[in-house]
C-alpha positions, 0 to 999 in steps of 0.5 A: 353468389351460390353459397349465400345465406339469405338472412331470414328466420329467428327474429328474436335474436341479436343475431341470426343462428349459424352466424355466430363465428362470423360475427366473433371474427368481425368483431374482432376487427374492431378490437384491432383498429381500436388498438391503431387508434390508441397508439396513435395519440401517444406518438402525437406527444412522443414526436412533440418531445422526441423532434421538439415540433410545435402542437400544431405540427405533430397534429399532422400525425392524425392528418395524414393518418385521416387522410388515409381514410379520406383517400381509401374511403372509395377506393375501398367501397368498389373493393367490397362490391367487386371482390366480397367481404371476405377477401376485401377485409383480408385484403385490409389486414395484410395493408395493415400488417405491412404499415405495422411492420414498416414502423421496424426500418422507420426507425432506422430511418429516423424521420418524421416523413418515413413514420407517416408514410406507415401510419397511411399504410395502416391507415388505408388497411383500416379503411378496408375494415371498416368500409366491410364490418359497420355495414356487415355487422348490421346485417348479421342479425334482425334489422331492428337490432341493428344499432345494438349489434354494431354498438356491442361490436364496437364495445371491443372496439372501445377495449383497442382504445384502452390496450393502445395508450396503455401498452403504448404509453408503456413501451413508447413513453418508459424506453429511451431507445438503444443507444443512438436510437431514440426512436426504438421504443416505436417499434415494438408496440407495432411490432406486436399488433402486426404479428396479431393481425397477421394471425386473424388474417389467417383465421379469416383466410382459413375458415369457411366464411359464408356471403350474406344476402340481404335485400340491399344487395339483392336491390344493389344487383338489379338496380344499382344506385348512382353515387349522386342518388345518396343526397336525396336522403337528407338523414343520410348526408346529415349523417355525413356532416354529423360523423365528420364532426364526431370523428372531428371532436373524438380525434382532437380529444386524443390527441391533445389529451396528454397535453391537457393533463400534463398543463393542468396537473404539472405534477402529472408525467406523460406515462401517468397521462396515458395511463389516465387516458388508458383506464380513465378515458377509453375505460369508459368509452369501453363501458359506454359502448357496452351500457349503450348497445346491452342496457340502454338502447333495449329501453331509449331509443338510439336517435335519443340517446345519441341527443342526450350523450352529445349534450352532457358532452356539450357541458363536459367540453365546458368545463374543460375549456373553462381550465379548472385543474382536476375538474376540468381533468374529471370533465374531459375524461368523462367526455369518453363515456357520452362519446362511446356511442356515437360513432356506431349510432350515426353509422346505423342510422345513416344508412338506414333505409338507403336500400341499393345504395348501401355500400356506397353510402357506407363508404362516405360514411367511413370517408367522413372520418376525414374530420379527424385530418383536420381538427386537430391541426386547427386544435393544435394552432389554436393552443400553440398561439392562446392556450390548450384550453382554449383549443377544446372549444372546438370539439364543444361545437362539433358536439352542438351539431350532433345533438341537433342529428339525434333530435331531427336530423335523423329522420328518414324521409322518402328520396 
């Protein structure tokens, strides 16, 4: 690449001088999954009650939603390798814009399978993001910064989680549809979010957006690693087992929040059950992103801190399944604040120090998403036979493993 930059220089800094705009417009594309992802577990509950399906099958929202990441994860990766960052997160919002904008003739079609099949399509535009911006946004700056730099990224991140429920909860959960229609008030919440990816993708496509080249893609050109080469890092597949999981328990948190809110506090509606999961639950999350990468991580180390959230989670999970009404409540919206930085956390440290094998290691770190697929369909089974209650054991043991990762599990070794 003739015009990249290499990222020497100012190593004082968050990030490198004269990469400012990239890293606005990178961290802009945080905002907007974030924003996916909020929606998503509105319409877990609108299905439950709009096509009266049990829990366990409106979980297939996040299946194939997840397993859109799984498919992608690769597929994803060769794009970034062969064509760039740039075109391969352009590329991303345009399949983005295409499944936010299907959600129109979904409606008119008026199945469960044909609001699938657009979720897959977001999905696998959202894979496309995230494979480039995790990875680009720790090279944007000084190495050592680089778990804060993508946690401030991800803080935005945490700001789509609290735009979703709400404007979703808003325009889904207070519109009863046109007429004949029930599912009409879907739309419009992707209707908007296509026409703002849209925008960025110009912005993207516009403006003059310089190649990095840092020493893992220096080392990728002339000694490109094999895919296998990744198991020699035990920190590495470790940070696999530990995302999965994370992914696992934050996914089936989600989902299932509205129905726990709504079965402990039966006074409470779904709208005012989104409203709590908007300013209480991603509230914090957004606030726990933002301590974790300003605050926080400047004087705890991520490894400990990524311990210490996931045992307070551990104890909130507890309390939750323990089914205590509005403390129980408290509990699992608190979850949000001590989940916030996790996702970021194991990304930066997994692939840290995998050299050539970068890329690909951020593909299968992105691909470990799949636990979002899963868990919350087991989640879903479990409280259709006991109670909801009962289902939030899961995410508490998903969470054991993750303070074992911020305690040992991290650690480079030599491969």
């Amino acid at each position: 690449m003739n015009n990249a930059i290499s990222v020497d220089g100012n190593k004082k800094s968050l990030v490198y001088q004269g990469f400012m705009v990239p890293f606005v417009l990178i961290t802009s594309l945080f905002f907007l999954w974030g924003f996916a992802h909020g929606c998503l577990d509105v319409l877990n509950k609108h299905f439950q009650e709009l096509l009266n399906m049990s829990k366990a099958r409106s979980a297939f929202v996040q299946f194939v939603f997840y397993g859109g990441y799984f498919f992608m994860a690769i597929p994803a990766g060769l794009l970034m390798q062969k064509v760039g960052y740039k075109k391969g997160i352009i590329f991303g919002l345009l399949l983005f814009a295409a499944g936010a904008f299907l959600m129109f003739p979904a409606t008119l079609i008026q199945t469960f399978g044909s609001f699938l099949l657009c979720l897959f399509i977001i999905a696998c535009g959202l894979t496309c993001l995230e494979t480039a911006a995790n990875p680009y946004t720790t090279v944007l700056g000084p190495p050592e910064f680089g778990e804060r730099r993508i946690n401030f990224s991800q803080s935005f991140n945490g700001l789509g989680w609290i735009a979703g429920p709400l404007v979703g909860g808003v325009l889904i959960f207070s519109v009863n549809g046109n007429g004949s229609n029930k599912f009409s008030s879907i739309a419009l919440p992707y209707m908007l979010i296509g026409s703002l990816v849209l925008i960025v993708a110009i912005l993207f496509w516009r403006i003059k957006f310089p190649d990095l080249k840092d020493e893992s893609e220096e080392e990728e050109r002339t000694s490109p690693g094999k895919l296998k080469d990744l198991f020699k890092y035990p920190h590495f597949v470790l940070a696999v087992v530990a995302q999965f999981l994370y992914v696992a328990a934050q996914t089936g948190i989600n989902s299932f929040f509205i129905n726990y809110v709504t079965e402990e506090i039966p006074s409470l509606t779904n709208q005012q059950a989104a409203q709590i999961l908007g300013f209480g639950g991603m509230g914090l999350f957004w606030l726990g992103r933002f301590t974790g990468s300003t605050i926080f991580m400047r004087v705890v180390r991520p490894n400990r801190l990524l311990a210490f959230y996931a045992t307070a989670n551990v104890i909130t999970m507890a309390l939750v399944v323990a089914g205590l009404g509005w403390t129980s409540v408290v509990a699992l919206f608190s979850t949000y604040f001590f989940m916030s930085v996790m996702f970021p956390t194991i990304f930066a440290l997994g692939i840290k120090g995998l050299g050539p094998l970068t890329k690909k290691g951020s593909s299968l770190l992105v691909m470990s998403i799949v636990g979002g697929a899963l868990i919350p369909v087991l989640m879903g089974h479990i409280a259709d036979i006991s109670t909801m209650a009962l289902g939030f054991i899961v995410p508490l043991v998903c969470f054991v493993f993750i303070v074992y990762y911020g305690i040992r599990g991290y650690k480079v070794k030599a491969a």
